[in-house]
N, C-alpha and C positions, 0 to 999 in steps of 0.2 A: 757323793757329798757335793753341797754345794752351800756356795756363799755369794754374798749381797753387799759390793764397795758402791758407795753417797757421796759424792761431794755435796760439805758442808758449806765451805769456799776457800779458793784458793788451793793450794792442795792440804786442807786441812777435809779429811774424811772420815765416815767412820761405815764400820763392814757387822756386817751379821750373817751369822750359818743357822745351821738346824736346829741348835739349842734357843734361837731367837734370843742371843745377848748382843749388846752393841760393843764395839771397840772401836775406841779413837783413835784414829794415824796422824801425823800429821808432820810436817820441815821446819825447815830454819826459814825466816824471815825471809832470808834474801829470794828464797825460790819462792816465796808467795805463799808460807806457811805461817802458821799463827804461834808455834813450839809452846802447841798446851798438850803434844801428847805422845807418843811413843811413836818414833820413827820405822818403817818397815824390815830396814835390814835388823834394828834391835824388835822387835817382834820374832824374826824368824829363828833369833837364839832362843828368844824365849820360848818358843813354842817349843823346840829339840829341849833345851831347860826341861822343862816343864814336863815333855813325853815320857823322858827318862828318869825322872825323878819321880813320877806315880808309878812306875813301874817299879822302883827300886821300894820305896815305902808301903806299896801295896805285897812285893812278895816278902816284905820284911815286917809286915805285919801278919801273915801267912805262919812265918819263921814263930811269933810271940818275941821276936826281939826287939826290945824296948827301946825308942831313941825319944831323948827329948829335946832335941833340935836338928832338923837339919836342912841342909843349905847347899845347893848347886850353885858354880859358877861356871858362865859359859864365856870363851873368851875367843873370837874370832879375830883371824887375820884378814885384811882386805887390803888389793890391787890399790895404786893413787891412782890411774886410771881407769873412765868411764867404758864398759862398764866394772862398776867396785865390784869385782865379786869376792869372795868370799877364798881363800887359796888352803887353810888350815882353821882347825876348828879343834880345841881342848877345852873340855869337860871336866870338873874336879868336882867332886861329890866330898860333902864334907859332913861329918855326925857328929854328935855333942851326946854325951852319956856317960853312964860308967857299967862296966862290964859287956860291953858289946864287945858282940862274936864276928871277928874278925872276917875267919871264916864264910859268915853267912851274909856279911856285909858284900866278900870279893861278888860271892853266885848269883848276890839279889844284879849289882851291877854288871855282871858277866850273861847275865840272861836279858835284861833291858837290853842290854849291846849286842848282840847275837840271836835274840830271839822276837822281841815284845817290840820295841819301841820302832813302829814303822818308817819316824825322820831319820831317827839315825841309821838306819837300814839302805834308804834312799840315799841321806849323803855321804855314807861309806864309800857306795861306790865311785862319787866324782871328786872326792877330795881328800890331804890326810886327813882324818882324826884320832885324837887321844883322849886317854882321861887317867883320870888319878884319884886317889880315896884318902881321904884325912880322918884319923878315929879321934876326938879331943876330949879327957874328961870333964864334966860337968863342974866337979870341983874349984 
């Protein structure tokens, strides 16, 4: 795999991989950003977001279990000093329905975390992470 970061200017950028779509990065003011667009450490949840939540709606659509909303939240801790990495990372997976299978909610996100989802795979090993599951009815 490979990808293509442009400076636009300043460190406002934007990157494209294989699927040939653009995404905008870019800072706060004071570092010589323009703050029209998603900063990289908040990128990199979204990406983990985002890996593990197709995984979990993909085998939960597999299941025929019905969700009509749902919503991950990725909530990282970071260092105050340079450089900020990253120290702990929870994940909460959240569904909007009624009569979802619990069940088949735990396996869809026990198999994303343990099997499927390659970021969370990767930062298992250098970091804690958690997650958590909210079932909420539609009602």
């Amino acid at each position: 795999m490979k990808v293509t970061v442009r400076q636009v200017d300043g460190i406002t950028f934007i990157g494209r991989g294989e699927t040939n779509h653009w995404v905008a990065i870019d800072g706060p003011k004071e570092f010589f950003g323009s703050e029209a667009a998603s900063r990289p450490m908040e990128l990199f949840l979204i990406s983990l977001g985002s890996c593990t939540a197709s995984d979990v709606a993909s085998i939960l659509n597999k299941k025929k279990i019905r969700v009509e909303k749902f919503i991950v939240e990725v909530e990282g801790d970071r260092v105050d000093e340079h450089p900020k990495v990253f120290t702990r990372i929870h994940i909460k997976f959240i569904f909007y329905g009624n009569n979802i299978d619990e069940n088949a909610v735990k396996r869809s996100i026990e198999l994303s975390w343990n099997k499927y989802c390659p970021i969370t795979a990767m930062l298992k090993k250098i970091l804690p992470m958690s997650y958590s599951y909210e079932i909420l009815s539609s009602d």
